[in-house]
C-alpha positions as CSV (number, residue, x, y, z in Angstrom):
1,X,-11.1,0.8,7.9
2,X,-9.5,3.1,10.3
3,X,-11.8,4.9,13.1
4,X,-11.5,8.5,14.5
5,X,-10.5,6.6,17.4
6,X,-7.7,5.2,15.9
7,X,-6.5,7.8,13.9
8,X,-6.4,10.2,17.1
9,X,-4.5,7.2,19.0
10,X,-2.2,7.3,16.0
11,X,-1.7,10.9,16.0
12,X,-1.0,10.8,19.9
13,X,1.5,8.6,19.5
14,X,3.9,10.7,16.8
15,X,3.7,13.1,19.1
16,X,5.2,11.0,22.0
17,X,8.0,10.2,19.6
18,X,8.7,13.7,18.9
19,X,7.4,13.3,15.4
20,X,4.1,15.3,15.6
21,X,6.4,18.6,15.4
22,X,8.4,17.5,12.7
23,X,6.2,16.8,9.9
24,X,2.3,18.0,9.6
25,X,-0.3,15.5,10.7
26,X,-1.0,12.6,8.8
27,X,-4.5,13.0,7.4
28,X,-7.5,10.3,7.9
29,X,-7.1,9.4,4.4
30,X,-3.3,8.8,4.8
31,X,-3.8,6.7,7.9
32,X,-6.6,4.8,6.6
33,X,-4.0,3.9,3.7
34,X,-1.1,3.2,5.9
35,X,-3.7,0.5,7.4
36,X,-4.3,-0.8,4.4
37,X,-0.1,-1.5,3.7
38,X,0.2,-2.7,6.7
39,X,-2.6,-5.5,6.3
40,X,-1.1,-6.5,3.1
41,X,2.4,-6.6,4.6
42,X,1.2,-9.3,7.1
43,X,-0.7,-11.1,4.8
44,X,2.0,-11.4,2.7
45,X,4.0,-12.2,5.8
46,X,1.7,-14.8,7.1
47,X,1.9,-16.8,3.4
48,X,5.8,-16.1,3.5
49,X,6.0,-14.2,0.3
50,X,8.7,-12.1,-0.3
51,X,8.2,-8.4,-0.6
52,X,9.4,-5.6,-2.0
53,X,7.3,-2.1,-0.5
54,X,7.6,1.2,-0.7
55,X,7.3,3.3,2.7
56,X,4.7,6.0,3.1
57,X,6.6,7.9,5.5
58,X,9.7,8.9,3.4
59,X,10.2,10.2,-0.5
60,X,10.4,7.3,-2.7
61,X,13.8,5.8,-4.6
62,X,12.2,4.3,-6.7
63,X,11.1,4.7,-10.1
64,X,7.7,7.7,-10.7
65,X,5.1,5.4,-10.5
66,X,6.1,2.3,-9.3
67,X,3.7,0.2,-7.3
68,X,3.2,0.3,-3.7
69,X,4.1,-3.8,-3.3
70,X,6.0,-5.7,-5.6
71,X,5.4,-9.5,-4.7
72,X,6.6,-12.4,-4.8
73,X,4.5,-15.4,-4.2
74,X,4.0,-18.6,-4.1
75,X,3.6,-21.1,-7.6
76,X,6.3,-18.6,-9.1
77,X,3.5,-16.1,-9.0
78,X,4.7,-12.3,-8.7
79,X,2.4,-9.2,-8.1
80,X,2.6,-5.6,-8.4
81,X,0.1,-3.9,-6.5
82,X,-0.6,0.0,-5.8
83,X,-3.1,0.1,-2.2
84,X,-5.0,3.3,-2.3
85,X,-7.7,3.6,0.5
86,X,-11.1,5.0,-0.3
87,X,-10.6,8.1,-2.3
88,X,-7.4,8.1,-2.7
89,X,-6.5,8.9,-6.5
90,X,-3.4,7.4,-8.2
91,X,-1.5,9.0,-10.1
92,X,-1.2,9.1,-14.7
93,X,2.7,7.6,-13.5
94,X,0.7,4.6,-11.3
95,X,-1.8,3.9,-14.0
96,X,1.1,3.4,-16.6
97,X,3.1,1.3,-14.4
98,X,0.1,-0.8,-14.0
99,X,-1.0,-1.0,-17.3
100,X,2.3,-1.4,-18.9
101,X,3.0,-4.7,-16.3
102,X,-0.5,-5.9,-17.2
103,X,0.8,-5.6,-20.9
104,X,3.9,-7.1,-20.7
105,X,1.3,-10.1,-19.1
106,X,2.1,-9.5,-15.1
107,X,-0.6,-9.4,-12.8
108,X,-0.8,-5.3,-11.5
109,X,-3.6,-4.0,-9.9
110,X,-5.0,-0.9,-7.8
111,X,-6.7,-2.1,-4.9
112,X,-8.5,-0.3,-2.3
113,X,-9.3,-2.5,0.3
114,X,-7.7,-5.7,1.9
115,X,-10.3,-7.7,0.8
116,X,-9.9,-6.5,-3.1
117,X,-6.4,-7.4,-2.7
118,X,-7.7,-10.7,-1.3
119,X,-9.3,-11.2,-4.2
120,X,-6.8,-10.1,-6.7
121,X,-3.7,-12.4,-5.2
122,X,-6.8,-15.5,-5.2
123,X,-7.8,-15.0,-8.7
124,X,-10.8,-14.7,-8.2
């Protein structure tokens, strides 16, 4: 989880890029998902998957509703994951992409912390 620490350190430097003025300030929620993406992006990384992710700082151009991380793994194992922090809600588009690849037998899930997506790309 992100501290207030952070999040002011993150917030300083947007503003020494000149990008403070040019959007409004990201909220805690916001960076405390951004935190999240970027954990699963290494970890992803690290176990040389292949990935396919959606930026939080620009308007998507991609499908409504399309997960956050489309995977591909190991084993011939894909994933399609949407990362919401703590209270962050998805959206009726999200859930439908979701449950649609979970009907159509892909692993999809909403996860809200690195160690739930942990879990979910473990089986367990």
């Amino acid at each position: 989880m992100i501290s207030r620490a952070d999040y002011d350190l993150m917030q300083a430097r947007l503003a020494a890029r000149g990008l403070a003025q040019a959007r409004p300030p990201i909220t805690l929620a916001q960076a405390r998902e951004y935190t999240l993406h970027k954990q699963i992006l290494e970890e992803c990384r690290s176990r040389g998957w292949l990935v396919i992710h959606s930026r939080l700082d620009l308007p998507a151009t991609v499908a409504v509703g399309t997960p956050d991380f489309v995977i591909i793994a190991d084993c011939g194992r894909t994933f399609l994951v949407e990362a919401k922090a703590r209270g962050g809600k998805p959206t009726t588009a999200q859930l439908a992409w979701l449950a649609m690849a979970a009907k159509l037998d892909h692993e999809a899930a909403l996860v809200r912390s690195f160690e739930e997506f942990l879990r979910f790309v473990e089986g367990k």
